[in-house]
C-alpha positions in Angstrom: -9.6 -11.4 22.2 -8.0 -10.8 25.8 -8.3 -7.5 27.3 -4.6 -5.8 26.2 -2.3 -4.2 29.0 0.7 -2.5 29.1 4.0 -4.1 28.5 2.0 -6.8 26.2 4.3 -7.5 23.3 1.8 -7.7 19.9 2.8 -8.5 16.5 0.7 -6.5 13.8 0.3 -7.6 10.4 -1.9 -6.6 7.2 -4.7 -8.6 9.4 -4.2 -5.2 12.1 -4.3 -2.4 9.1 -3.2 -2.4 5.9 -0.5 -0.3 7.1 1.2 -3.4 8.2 2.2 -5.0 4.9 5.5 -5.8 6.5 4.4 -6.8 9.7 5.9 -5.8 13.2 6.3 -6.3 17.1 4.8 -3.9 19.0 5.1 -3.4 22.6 2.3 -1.8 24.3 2.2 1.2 26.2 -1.1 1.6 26.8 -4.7 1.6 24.8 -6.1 5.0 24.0 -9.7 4.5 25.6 -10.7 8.0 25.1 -10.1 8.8 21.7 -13.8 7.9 19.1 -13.1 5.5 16.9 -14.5 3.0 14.3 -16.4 0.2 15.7 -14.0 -2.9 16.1 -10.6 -0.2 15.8 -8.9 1.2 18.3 -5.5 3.7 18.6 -2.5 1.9 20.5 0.6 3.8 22.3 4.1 1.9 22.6 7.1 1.1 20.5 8.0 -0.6 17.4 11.2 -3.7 18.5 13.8 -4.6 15.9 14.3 -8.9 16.1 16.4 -8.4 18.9 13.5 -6.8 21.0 14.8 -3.6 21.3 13.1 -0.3 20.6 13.5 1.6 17.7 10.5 4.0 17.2 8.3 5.1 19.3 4.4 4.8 17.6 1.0 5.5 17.8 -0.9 2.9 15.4 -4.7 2.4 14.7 -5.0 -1.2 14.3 -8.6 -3.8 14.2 -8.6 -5.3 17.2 -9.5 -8.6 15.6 -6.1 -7.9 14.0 -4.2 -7.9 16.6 -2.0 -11.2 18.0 -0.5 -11.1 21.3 2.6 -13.3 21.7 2.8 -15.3 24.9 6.3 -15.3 25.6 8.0 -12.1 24.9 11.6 -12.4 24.7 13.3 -11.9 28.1 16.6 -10.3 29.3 19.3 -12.5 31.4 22.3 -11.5 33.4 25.1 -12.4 31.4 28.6 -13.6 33.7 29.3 -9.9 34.1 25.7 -8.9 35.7 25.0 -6.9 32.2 21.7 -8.1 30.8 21.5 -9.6 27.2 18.0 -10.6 25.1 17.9 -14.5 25.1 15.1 -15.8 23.3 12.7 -18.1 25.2 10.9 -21.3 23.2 8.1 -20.1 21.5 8.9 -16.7 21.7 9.7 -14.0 18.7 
């Protein structure tokens, strides 16, 4: 697994924790490194997105790294005609 960094956006299933029976998108604030943990686990900061990408909780979640599956093209904001920003999906993206 790549080395996770902040901003990454992560969808967890049951594969993550068990916890995850409905799985979700994550977006990363930042790995807790200094907290003891179970080999092969590890606690994760950031915010749970509805489908649109937008943050609805804020979350601390220990997951299995091995879990864990980092989506390569988060979605992206775009100025619309009246410089506001709106979520447009890219290809391959969630």
């Amino acid at each position: 697994m790549s080395e996770l960094r902040a901003g990454d956006l992560l969808h967890l299933t049951r594969a993550a924790s068990l916890q995850f029976g409905r799985p979700i998108l994550f977006r990363l604030i930042r790995v807790q490194t200094d907290w003891i943990t179970y080999d092969g686990w590890v606690w994760l900061d950031g915010y749970q997105l509805d489908d649109r990408g937008d943050a609805v909780a804020r979350r601390s979640v220990f997951v299995q790294r091995a879990g864990i599956r980092t989506l390569t093209q988060p979605p992206r904001t775009v100025p619309d005609q009246h410089g506001r920003r709106s979520r447009r999906r890219t290809a391959g993206g969630r």
